[in-house]
Biotite code that builds the C-alpha atoms (Angstrom):
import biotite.structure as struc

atoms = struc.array([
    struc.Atom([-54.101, -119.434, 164.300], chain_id="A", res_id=1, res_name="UNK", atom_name="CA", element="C"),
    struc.Atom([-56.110, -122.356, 165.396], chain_id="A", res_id=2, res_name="UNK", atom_name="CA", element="C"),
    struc.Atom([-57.879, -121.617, 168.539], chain_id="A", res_id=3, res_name="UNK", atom_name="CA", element="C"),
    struc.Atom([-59.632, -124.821, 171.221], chain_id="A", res_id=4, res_name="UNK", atom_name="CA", element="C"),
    struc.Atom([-62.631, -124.387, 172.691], chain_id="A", res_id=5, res_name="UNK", atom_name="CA", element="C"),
    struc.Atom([-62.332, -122.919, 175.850], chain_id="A", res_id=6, res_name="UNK", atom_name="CA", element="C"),
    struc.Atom([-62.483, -125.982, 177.862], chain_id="A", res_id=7, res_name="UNK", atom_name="CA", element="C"),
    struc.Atom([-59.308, -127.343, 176.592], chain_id="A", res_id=8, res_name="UNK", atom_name="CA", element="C"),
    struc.Atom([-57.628, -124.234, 176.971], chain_id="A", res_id=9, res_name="UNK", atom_name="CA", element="C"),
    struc.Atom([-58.649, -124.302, 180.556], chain_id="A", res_id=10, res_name="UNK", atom_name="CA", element="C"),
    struc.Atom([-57.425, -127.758, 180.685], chain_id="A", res_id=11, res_name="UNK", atom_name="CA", element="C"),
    struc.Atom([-54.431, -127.068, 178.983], chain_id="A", res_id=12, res_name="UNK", atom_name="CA", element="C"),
    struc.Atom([-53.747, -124.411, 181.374], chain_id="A", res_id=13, res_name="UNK", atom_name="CA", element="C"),
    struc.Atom([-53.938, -126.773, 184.624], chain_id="A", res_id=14, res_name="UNK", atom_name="CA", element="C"),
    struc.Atom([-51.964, -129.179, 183.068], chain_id="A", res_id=15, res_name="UNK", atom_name="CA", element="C"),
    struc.Atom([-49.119, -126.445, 182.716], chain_id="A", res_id=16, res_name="UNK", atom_name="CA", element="C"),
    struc.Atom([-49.619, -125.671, 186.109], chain_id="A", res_id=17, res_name="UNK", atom_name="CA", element="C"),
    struc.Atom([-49.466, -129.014, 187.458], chain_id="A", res_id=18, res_name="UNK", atom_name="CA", element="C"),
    struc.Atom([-46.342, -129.219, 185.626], chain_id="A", res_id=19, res_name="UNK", atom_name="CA", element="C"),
    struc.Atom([-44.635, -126.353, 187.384], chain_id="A", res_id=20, res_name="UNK", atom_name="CA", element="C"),
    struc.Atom([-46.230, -126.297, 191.105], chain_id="A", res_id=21, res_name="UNK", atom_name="CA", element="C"),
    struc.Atom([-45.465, -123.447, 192.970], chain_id="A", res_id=22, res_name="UNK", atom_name="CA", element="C"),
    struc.Atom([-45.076, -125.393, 196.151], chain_id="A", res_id=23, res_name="UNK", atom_name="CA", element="C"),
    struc.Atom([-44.602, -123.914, 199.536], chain_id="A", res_id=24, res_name="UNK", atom_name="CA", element="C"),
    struc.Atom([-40.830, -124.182, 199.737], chain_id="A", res_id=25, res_name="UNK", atom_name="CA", element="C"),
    struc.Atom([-40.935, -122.254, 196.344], chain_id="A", res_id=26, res_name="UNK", atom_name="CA", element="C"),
    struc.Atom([-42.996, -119.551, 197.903], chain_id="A", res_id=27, res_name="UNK", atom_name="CA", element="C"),
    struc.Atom([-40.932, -118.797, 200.936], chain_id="A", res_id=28, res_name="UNK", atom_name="CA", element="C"),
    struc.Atom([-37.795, -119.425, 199.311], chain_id="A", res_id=29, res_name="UNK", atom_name="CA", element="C"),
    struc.Atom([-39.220, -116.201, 197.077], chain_id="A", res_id=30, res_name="UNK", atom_name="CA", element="C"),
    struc.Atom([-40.422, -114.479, 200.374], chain_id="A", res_id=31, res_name="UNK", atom_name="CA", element="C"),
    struc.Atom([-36.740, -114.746, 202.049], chain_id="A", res_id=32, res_name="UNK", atom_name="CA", element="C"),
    struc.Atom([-34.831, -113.646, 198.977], chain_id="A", res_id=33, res_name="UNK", atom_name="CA", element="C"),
    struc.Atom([-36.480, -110.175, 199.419], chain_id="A", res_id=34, res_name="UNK", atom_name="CA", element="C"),
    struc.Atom([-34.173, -108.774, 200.988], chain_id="A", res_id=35, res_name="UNK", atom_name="CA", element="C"),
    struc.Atom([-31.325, -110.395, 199.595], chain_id="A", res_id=36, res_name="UNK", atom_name="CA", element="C"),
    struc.Atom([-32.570, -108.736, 196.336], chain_id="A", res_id=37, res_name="UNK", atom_name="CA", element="C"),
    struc.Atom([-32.149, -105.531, 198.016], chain_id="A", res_id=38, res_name="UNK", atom_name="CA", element="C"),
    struc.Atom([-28.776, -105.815, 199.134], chain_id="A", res_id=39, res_name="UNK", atom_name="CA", element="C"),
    struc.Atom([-28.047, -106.850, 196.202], chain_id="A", res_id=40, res_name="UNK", atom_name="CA", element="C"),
    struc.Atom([-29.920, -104.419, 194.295], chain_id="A", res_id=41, res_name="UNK", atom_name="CA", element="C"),
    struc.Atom([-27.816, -101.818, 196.245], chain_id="A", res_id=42, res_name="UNK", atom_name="CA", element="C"),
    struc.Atom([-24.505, -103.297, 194.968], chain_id="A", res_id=43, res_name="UNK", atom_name="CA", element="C"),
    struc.Atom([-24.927, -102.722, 191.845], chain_id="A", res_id=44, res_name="UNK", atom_name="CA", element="C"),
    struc.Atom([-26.301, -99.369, 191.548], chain_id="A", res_id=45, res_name="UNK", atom_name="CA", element="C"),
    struc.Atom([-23.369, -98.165, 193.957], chain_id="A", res_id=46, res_name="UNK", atom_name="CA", element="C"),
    struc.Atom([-20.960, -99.223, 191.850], chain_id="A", res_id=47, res_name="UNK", atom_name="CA", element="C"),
    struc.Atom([-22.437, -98.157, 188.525], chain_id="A", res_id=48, res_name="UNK", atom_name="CA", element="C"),
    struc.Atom([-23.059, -94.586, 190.486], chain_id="A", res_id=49, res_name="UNK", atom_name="CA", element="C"),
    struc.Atom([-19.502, -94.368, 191.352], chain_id="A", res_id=50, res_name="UNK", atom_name="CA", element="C"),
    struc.Atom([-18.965, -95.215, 187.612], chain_id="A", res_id=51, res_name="UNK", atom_name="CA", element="C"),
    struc.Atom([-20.914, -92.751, 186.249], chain_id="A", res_id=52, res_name="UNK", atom_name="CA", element="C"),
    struc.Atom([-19.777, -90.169, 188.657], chain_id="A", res_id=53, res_name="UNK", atom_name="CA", element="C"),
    struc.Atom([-16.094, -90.760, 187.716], chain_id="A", res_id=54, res_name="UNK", atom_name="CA", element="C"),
    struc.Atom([-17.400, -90.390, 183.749], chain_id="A", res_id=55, res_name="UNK", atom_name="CA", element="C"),
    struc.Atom([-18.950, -86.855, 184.629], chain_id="A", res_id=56, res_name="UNK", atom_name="CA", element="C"),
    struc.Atom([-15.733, -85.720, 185.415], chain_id="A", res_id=57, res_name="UNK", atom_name="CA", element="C"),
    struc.Atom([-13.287, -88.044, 183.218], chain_id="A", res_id=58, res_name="UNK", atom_name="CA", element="C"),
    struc.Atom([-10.957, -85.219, 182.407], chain_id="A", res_id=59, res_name="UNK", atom_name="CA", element="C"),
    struc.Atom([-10.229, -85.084, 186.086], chain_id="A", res_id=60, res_name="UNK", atom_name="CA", element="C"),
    struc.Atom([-9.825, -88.629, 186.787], chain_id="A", res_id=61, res_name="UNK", atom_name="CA", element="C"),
    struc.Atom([-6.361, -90.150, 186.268], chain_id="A", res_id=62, res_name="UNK", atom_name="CA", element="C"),
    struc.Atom([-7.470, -93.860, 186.014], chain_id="A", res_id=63, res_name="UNK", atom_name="CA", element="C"),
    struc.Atom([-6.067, -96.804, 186.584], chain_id="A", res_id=64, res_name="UNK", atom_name="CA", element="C"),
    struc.Atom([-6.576, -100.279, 184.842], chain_id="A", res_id=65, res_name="UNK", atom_name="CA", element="C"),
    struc.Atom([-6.143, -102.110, 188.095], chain_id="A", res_id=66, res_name="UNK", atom_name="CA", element="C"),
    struc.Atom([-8.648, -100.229, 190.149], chain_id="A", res_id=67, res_name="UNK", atom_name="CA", element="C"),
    struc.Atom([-11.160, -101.104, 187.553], chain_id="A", res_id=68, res_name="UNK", atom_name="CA", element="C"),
    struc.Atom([-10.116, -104.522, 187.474], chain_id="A", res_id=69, res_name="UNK", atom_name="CA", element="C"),
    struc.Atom([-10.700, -105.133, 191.163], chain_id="A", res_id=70, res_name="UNK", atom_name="CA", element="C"),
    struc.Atom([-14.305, -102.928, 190.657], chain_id="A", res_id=71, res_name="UNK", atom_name="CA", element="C"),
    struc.Atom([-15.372, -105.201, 187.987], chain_id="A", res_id=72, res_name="UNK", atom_name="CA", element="C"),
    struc.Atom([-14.647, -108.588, 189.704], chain_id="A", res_id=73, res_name="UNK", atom_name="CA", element="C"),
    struc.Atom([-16.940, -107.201, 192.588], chain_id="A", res_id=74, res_name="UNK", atom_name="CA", element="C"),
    struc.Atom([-19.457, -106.140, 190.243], chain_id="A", res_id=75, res_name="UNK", atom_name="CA", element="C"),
    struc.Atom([-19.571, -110.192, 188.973], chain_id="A", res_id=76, res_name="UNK", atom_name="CA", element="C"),
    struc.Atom([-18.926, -111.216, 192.182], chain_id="A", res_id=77, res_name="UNK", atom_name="CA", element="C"),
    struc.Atom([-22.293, -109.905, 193.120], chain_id="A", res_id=78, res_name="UNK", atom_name="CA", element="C"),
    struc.Atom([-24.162, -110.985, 190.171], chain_id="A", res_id=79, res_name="UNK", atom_name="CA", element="C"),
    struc.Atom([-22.693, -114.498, 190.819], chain_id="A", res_id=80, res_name="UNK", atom_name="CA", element="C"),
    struc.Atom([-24.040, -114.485, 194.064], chain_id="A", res_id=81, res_name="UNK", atom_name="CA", element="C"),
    struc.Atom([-27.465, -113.794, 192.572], chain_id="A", res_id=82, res_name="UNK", atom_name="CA", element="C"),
    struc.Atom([-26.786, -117.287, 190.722], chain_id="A", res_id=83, res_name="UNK", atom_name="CA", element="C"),
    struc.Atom([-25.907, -118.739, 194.276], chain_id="A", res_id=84, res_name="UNK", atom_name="CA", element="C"),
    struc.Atom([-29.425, -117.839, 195.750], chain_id="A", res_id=85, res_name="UNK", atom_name="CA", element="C"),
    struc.Atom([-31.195, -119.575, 193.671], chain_id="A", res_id=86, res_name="UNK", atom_name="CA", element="C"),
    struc.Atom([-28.722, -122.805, 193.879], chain_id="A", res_id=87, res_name="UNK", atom_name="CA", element="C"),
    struc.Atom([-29.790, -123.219, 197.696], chain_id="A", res_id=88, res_name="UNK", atom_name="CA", element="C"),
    struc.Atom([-33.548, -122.484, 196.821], chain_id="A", res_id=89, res_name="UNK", atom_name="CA", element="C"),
    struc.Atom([-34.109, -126.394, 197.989], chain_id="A", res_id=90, res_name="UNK", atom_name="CA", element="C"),
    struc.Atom([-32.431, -125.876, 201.384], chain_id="A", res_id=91, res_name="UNK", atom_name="CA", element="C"),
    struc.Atom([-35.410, -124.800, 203.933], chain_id="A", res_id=92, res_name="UNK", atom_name="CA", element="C"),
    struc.Atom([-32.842, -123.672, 206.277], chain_id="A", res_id=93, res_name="UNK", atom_name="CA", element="C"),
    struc.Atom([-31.433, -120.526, 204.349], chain_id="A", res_id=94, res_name="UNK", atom_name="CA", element="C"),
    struc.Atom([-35.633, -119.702, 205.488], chain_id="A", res_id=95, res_name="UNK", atom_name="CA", element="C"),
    struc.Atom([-34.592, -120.255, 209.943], chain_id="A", res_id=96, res_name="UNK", atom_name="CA", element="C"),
    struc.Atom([-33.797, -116.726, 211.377], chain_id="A", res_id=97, res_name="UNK", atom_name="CA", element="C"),
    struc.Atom([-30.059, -117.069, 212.564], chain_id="A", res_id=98, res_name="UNK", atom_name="CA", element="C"),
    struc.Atom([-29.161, -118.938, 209.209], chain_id="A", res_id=99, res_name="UNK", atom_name="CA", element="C"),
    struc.Atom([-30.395, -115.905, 207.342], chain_id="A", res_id=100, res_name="UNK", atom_name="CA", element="C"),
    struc.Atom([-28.996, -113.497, 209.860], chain_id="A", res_id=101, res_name="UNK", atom_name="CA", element="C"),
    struc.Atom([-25.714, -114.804, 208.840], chain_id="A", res_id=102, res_name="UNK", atom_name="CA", element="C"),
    struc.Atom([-26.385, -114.919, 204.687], chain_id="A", res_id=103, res_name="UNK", atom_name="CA", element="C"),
    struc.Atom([-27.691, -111.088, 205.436], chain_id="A", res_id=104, res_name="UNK", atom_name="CA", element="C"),
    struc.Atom([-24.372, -110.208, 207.365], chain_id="A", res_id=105, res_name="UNK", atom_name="CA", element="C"),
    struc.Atom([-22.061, -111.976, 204.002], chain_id="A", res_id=106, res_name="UNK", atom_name="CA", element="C"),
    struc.Atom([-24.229, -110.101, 201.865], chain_id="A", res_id=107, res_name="UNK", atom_name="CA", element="C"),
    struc.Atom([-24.044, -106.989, 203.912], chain_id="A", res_id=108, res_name="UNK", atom_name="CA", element="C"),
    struc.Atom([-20.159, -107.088, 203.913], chain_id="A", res_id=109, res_name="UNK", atom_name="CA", element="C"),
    struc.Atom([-20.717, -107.843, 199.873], chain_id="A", res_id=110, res_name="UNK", atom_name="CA", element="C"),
    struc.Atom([-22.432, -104.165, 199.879], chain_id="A", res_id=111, res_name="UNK", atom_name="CA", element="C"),
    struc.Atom([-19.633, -102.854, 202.022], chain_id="A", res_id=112, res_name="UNK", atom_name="CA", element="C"),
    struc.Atom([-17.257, -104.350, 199.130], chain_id="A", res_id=113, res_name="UNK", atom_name="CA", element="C"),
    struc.Atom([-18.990, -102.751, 196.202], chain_id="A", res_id=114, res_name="UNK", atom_name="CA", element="C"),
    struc.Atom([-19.609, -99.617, 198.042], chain_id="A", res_id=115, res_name="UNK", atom_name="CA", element="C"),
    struc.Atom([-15.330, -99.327, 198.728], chain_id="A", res_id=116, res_name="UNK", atom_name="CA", element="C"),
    struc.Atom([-14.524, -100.865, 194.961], chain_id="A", res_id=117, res_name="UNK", atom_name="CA", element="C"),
    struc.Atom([-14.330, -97.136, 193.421], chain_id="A", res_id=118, res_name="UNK", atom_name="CA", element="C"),
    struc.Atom([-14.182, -93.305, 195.013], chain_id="A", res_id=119, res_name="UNK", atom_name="CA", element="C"),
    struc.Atom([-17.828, -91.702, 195.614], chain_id="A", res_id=120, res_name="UNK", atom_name="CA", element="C"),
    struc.Atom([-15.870, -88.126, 195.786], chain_id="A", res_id=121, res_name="UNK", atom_name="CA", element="C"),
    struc.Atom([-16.303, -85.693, 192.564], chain_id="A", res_id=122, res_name="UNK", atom_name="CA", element="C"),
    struc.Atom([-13.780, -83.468, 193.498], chain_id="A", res_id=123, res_name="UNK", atom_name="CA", element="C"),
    struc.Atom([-10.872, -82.461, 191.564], chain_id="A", res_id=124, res_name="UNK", atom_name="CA", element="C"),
    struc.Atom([-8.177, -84.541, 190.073], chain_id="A", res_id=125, res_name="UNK", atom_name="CA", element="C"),
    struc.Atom([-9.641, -88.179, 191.241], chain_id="A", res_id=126, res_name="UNK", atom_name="CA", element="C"),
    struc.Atom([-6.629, -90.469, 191.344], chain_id="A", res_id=127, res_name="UNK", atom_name="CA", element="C"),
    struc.Atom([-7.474, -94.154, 191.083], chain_id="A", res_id=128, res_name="UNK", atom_name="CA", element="C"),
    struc.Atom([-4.197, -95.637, 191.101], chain_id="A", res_id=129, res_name="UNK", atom_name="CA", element="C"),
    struc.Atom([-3.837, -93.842, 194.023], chain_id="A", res_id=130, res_name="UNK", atom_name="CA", element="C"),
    struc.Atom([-7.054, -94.112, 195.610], chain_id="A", res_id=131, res_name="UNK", atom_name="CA", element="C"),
    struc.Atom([-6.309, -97.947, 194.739], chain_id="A", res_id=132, res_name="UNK", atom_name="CA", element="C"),
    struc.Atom([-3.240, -98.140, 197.103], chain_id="A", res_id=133, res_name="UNK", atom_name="CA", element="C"),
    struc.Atom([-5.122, -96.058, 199.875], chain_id="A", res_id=134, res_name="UNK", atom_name="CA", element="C"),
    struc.Atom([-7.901, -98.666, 199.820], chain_id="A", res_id=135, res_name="UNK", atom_name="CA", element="C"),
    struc.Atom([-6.017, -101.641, 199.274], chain_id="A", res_id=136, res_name="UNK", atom_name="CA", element="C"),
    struc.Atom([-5.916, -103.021, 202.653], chain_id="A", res_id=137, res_name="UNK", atom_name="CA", element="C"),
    struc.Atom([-9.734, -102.158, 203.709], chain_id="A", res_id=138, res_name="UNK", atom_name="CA", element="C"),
    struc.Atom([-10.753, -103.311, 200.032], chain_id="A", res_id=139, res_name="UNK", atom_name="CA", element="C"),
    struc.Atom([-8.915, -106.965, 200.876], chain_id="A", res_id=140, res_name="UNK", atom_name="CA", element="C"),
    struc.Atom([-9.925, -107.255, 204.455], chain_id="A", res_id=141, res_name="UNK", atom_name="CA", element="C"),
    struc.Atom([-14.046, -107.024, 203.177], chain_id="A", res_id=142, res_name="UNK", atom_name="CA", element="C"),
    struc.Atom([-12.762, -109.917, 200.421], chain_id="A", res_id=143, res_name="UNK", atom_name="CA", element="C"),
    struc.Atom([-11.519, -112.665, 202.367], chain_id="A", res_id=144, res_name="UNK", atom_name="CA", element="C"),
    struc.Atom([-14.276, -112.116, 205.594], chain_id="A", res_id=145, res_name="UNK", atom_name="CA", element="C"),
    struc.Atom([-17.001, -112.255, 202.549], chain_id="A", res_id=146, res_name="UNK", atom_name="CA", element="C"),
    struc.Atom([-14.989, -115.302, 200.739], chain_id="A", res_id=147, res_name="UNK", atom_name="CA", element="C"),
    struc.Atom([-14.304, -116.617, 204.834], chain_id="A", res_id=148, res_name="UNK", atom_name="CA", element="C"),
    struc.Atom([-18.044, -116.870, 205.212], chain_id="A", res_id=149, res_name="UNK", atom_name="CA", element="C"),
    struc.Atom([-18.607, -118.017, 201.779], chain_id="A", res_id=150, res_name="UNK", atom_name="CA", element="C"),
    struc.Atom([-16.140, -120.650, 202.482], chain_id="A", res_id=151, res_name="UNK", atom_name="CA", element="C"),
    struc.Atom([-18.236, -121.830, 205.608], chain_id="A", res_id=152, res_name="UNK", atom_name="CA", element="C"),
    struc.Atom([-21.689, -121.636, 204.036], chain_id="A", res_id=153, res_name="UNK", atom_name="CA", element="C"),
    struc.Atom([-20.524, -123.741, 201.156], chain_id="A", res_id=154, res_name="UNK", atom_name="CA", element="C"),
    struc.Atom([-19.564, -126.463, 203.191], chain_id="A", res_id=155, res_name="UNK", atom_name="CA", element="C"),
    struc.Atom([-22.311, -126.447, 205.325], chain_id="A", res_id=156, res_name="UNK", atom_name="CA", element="C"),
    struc.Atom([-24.740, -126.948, 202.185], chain_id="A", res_id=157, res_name="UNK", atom_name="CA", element="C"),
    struc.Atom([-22.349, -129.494, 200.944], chain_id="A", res_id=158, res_name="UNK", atom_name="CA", element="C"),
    struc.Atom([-21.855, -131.836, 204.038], chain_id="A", res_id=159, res_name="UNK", atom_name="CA", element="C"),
    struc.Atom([-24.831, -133.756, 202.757], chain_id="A", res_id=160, res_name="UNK", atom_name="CA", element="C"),
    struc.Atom([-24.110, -134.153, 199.164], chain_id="A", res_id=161, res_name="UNK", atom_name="CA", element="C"),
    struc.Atom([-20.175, -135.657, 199.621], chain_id="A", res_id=162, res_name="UNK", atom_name="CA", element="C"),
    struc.Atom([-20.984, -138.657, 198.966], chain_id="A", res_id=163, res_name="UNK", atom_name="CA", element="C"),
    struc.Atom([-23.217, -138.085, 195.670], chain_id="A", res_id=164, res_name="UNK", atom_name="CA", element="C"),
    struc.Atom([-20.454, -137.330, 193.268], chain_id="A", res_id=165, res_name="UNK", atom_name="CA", element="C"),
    struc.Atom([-17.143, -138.946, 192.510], chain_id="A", res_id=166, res_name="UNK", atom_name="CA", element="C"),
    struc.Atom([-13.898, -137.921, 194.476], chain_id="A", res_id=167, res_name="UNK", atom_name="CA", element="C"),
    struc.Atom([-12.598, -135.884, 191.762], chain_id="A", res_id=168, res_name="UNK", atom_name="CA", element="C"),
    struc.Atom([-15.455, -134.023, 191.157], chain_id="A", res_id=169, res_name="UNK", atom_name="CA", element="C"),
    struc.Atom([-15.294, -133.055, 195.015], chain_id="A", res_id=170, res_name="UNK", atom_name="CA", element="C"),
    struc.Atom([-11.728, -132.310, 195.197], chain_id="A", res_id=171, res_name="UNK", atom_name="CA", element="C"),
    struc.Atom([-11.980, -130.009, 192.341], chain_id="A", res_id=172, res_name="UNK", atom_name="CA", element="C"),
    struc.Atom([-15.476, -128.207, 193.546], chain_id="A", res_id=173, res_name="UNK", atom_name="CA", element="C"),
    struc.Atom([-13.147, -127.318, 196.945], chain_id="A", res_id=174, res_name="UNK", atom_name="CA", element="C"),
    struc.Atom([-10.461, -126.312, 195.021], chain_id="A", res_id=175, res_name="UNK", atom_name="CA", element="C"),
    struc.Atom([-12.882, -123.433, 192.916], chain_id="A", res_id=176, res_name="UNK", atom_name="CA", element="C"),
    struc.Atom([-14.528, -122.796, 196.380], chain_id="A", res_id=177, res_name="UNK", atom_name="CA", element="C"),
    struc.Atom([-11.042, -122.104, 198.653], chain_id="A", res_id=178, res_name="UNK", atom_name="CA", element="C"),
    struc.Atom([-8.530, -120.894, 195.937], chain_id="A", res_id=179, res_name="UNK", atom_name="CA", element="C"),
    struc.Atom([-10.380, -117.661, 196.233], chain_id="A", res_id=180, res_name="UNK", atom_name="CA", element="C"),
    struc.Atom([-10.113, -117.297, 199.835], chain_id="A", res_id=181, res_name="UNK", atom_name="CA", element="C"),
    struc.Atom([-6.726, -118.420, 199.459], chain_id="A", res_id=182, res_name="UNK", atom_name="CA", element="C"),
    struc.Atom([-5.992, -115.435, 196.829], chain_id="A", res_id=183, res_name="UNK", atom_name="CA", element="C"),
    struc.Atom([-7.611, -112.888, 198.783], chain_id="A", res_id=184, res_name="UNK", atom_name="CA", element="C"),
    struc.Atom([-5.324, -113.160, 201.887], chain_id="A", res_id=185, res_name="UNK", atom_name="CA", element="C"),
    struc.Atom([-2.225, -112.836, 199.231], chain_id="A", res_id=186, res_name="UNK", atom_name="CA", element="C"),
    struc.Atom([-3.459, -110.104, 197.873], chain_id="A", res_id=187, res_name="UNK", atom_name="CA", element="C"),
    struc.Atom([-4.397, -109.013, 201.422], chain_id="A", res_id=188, res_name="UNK", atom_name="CA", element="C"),
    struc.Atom([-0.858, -109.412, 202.524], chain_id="A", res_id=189, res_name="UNK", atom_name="CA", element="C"),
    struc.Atom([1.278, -108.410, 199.222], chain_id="A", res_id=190, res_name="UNK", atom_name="CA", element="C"),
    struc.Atom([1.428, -104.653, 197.623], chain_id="A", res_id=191, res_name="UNK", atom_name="CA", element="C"),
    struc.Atom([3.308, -105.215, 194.746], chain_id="A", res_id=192, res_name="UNK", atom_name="CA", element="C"),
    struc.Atom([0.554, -104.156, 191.486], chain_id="A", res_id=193, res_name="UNK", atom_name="CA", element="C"),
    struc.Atom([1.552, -107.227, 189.225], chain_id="A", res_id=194, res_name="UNK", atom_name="CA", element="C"),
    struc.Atom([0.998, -109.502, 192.027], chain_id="A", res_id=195, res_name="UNK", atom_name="CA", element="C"),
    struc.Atom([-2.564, -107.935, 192.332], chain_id="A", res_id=196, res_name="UNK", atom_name="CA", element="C"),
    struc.Atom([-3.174, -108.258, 188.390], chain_id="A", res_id=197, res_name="UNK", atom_name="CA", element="C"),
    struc.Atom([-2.625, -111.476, 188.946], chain_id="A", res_id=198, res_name="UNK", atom_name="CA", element="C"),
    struc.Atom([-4.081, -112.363, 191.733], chain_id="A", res_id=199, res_name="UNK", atom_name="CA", element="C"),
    struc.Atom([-7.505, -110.946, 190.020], chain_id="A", res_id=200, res_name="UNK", atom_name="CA", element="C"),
    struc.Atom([-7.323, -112.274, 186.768], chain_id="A", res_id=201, res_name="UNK", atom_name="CA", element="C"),
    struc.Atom([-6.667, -115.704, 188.471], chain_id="A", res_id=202, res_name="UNK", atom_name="CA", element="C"),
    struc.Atom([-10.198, -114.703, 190.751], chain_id="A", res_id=203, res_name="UNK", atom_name="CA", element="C"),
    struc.Atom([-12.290, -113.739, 187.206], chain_id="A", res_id=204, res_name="UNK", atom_name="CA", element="C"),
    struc.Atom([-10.617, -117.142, 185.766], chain_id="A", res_id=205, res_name="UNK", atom_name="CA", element="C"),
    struc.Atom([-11.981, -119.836, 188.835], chain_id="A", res_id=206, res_name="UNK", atom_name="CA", element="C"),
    struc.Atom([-15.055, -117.354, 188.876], chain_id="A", res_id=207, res_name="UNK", atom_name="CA", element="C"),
    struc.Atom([-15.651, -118.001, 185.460], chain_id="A", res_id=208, res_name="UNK", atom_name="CA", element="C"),
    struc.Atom([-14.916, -121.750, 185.874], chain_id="A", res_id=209, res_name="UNK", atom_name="CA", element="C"),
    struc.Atom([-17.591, -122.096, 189.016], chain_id="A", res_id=210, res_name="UNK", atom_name="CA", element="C"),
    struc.Atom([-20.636, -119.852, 187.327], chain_id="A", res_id=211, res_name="UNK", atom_name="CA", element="C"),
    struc.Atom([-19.833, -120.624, 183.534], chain_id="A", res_id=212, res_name="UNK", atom_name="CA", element="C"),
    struc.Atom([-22.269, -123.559, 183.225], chain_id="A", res_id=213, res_name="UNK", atom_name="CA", element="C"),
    struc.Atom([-24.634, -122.017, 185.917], chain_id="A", res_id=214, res_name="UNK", atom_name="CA", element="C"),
    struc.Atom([-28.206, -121.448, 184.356], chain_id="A", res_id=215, res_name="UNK", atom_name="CA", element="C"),
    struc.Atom([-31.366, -119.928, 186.042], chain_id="A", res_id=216, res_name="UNK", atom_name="CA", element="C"),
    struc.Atom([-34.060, -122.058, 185.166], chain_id="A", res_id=217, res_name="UNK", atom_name="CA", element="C"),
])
């Protein structure tokens, strides 16, 4: 391989750089996801511990498709709100102390979520269809306050951007954003199990719509 002199590689090098500042917003925006990282961070392994748990003693376990179903849409929920961080990493106020106090508390209530999505408890003969219907209520509540605040946060970074797209465009992003909320106080409200197939399937479907061309670059 050809190799410059190194001059031009250091000049190559700034150029790059120049290219790609890391500019002050950039840096705090980094700085304040810290501890978003963490709660997210905490998520995941909660769930995948509860996961693993319930595989140690799979002979135990009666499972249940549905229970699974509602811990896997919290498991993308929380990886799509990884993608959401770094759509706001413009907005300088997501760095102002009561603005992050409230994206801590949504992300807090997003831990609560994952931490409720599947049993912790190894005991003997683990019933998730049952456990399932137990939860149910609690698991529904922590859905629609996170999608409630999720709701309010998304409008708040949109209020300035209305009027940079066509009406379509908008009427169909607050469509993907509410339909969830919408869903969650259904399934909040209704017990019946193929209502709550639904009602998930129809979440993973507008999730997938909303994230599918998201990119982190």
């Amino acid at each position: 391989m050809k190799r410059g002199r190194p001059g031009e590689q250091s000049m190559a090098a700034r150029k790059t750089a120049g290219a790609n500042p890391v500019t002050p917003e950039i840096r705090a925006f980094e700085y304040a996801t810290g501890l978003f990282a963490v709660l997210i961070g905490l998520a995941v392994a909660d769930i995948a511990t509860s996961f693993h748990r319930l595989l140690r003693v799979k002979s135990a376990v009666r499972w249940d498709s549905l229970a699974l179903l509602a811990a896997g849409y919290t498991l993308c929920q929380v990886v799509a709100m990884w993608f959401d961080l770094w759509g706001v990493r413009h907005f300088g106020t997501i760095r102002y102390f009561f603005f992050y106090l409230s994206l801590i508390a949504e992300f807090f209530v997003l831990f609560l979520l994952s931490a409720t999505s599947l049993p912790d408890e190894r005991g003997e003969g683990v019933d998730l269809r049952e456990y399932y219907s137990g939860n149910r209520r609690y698991f529904w509540t922590l859905v629609t306050l996170f999608q409630t605040v999720y709701v309010a946060d998304g409008f708040y970074f949109a209020r300035g951007e209305i009027g940079k797209y066509p009406l379509q465009v908008i009427v169909m992003a607050n469509v993907i954003m509410c339909a969830p909320l919408a869903i969650s106080v259904v399934l909040l409200c209704v017990k019946k199990r193929s209502a709550h197939y639904i009602g998930i399937l129809l979440l993973l479907i507008i999730m997938g719509l909303h994230y599918g061309p998201a990119s982190i670059n």
